[in-house]
N, C-alpha and C positions, 0 to 999 in steps of 0.2 A: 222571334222566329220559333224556339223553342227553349227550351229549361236545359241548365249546364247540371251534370251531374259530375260531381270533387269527393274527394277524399285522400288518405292517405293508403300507401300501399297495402295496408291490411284491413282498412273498410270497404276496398273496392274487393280483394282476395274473397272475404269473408261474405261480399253480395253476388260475386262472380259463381262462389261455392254452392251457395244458397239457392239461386235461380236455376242452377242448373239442375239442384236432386229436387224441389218441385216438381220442376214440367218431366222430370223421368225421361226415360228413355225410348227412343225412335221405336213407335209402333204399340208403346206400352198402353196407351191411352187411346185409345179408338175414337178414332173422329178429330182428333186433337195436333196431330203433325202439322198443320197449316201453323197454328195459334202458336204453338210449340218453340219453331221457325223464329216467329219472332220478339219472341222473350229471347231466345239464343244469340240474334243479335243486337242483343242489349249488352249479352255475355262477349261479342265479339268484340265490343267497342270498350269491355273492360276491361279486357286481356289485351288489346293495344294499347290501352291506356295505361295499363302497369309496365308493359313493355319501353312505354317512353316513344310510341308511338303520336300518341295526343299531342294535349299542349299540358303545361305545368305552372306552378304557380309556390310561390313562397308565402306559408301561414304563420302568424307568430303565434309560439306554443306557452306564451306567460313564462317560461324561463328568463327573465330579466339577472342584470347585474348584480341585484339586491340579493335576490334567490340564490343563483352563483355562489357569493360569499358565502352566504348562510350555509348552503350544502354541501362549502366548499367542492365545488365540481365546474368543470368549464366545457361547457359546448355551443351547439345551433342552439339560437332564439326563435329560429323559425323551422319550422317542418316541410316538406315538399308534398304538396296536396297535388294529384294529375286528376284529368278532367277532360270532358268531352259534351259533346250538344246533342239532343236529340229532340226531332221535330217535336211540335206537341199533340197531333195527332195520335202518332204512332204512340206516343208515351201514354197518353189517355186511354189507347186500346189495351197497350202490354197491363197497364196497371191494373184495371178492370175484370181483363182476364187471369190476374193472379190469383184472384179469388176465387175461381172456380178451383187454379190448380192446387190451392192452400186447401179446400175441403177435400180434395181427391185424396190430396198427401195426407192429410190426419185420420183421414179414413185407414188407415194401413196401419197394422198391429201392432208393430211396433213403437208409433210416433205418439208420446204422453203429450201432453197440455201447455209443458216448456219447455217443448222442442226449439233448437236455437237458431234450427236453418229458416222455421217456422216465424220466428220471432225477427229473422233479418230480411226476411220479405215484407212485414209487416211495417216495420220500419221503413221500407227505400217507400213502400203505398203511403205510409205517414207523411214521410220529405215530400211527396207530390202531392199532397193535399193542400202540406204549408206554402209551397210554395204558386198553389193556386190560390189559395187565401191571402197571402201578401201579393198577387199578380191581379188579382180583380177585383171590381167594386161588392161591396159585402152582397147587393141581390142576386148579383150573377154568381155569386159562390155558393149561395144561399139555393137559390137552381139548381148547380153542380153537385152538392151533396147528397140529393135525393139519387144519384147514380151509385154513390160511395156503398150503400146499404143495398141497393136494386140489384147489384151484379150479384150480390150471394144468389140470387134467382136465374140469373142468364144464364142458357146453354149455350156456348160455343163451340162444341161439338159440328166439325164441318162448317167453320164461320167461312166466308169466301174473304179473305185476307188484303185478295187485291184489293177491296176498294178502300182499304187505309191505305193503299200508295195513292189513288187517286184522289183520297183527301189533303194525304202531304203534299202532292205536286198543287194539289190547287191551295196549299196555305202557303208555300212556299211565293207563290204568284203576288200572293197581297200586298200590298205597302204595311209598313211595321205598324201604323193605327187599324188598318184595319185586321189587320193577324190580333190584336188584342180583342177589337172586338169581335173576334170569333169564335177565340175559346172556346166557350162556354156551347154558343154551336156548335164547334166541331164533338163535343164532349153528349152532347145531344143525337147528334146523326152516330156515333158510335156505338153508343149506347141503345139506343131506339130502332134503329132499322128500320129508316125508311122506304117510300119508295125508287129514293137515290139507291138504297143498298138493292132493293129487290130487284132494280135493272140491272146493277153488277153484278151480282150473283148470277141472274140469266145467261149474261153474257160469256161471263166464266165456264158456266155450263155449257152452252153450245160450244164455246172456243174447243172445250176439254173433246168435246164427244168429236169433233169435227177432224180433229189432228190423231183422238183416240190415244188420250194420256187423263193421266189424272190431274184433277181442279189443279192442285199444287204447283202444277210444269207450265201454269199459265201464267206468262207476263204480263204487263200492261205495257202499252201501243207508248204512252208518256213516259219518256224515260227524265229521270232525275236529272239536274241540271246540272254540271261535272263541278259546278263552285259554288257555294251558296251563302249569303249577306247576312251569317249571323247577326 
């Protein structure tokens, strides 16, 4: 269905931290609140997640018995990693779009070449890379990575957002072979903008003009489904 993202409470802090002073702040980036949105709840789901909101999981941290004695010190063998799911739609789009917000952010006077908020964005796009390389056969990844380099060129500025909900609800639909064989689709129509995207986009538009709000206040008709079969 989609990719589990884990950690312990200070790799999630420290991506929670990070994503957030990228995409900046409401209204800083012109054109960019839609895109913004949903990096932010990447950020929601990782501040529930440290909350102890999610689920959790016990990791062994190599502190064995042997060690123990040697360090003379006694504690957990294991660490408490929390963790949560997120489609992979939505995860294909936020990832993609981080890179525009990683050149906006270095663009800014301040931030030198080993900026660290810099370097743990770069890192959670790295984890999603691996974990589409170990998730598909090497030509469909082989595909996929010509997007990895292509995004330093996309403008997302004003991207119409809803139609990555109508991509989740329709990957959400699939039986679990074919959610795999879609990946690499859905990572395609993300990327590319098709004429799937061109007609949501429209639609967004008239929706916006018709009620007289901005693109952003516009839902889709497909509402999520209140449980879903990770």
């Amino acid at each position: 269905m989609g990719i589990t993202i884990s950690g312990d409470i200070y790799d999630l802090e420290e991506l929670y931290d990070a994503l957030h002073t990228i995409v900046g702040d409401e209204g800083e980036r012109i054109g960019y609140d839609g895109v913004r949105i949903r990096v932010l709840g990447i950020c929601y789901d990782l501040r529930h997640a440290m909350m102890g909101n999610r689920q959790a999981l016990n990791v062994p941290n190599g502190l064995d018995r042997d060690r123990m004695r040697h360090l003379g010190f006694v504690g957990s063998d294991h660490n408490v990693y929390y963790q949560f799911e997120v489609l992979w739609p939505e995860l294909l789009f936020v990832s993609l779009s981080l890179t525009e917000f990683l050149i906006m952010h270095e663009r800014g006077k301040t931030v030198h070449s080993w900026d660290s908020e810099a370097a743990a964005v770069r890192k959670f796009q790295s984890g999603v890379a691996k974990c589409l390389h170990e998730t598909l056969t090497e030509k469909k990844f082989s595909t996929i990575k010509k997007y990895f380099e292509s995004s330093r060129y996309i403008n997302h500025a004003y991207y119409t957002t809803q139609y990555i909900d109508k991509l989740n609800v329709e990957f959400i639909k699939m039986d679990k072979e074919k959610r795999l064989n879609n990946i690499s689709i859905m990572a395609k129509r993300v990327a590319e903008r098709d004429q799937r995207y061109v007609q949501a986009q429209a639609e967004v538009r008239e929706a916006a003009a018709y009620h007289g709000v901005s693109q952003n206040e516009i839902r889709l008709k497909k509402e999520y489904p209140d449980d879903i079969d990770w």
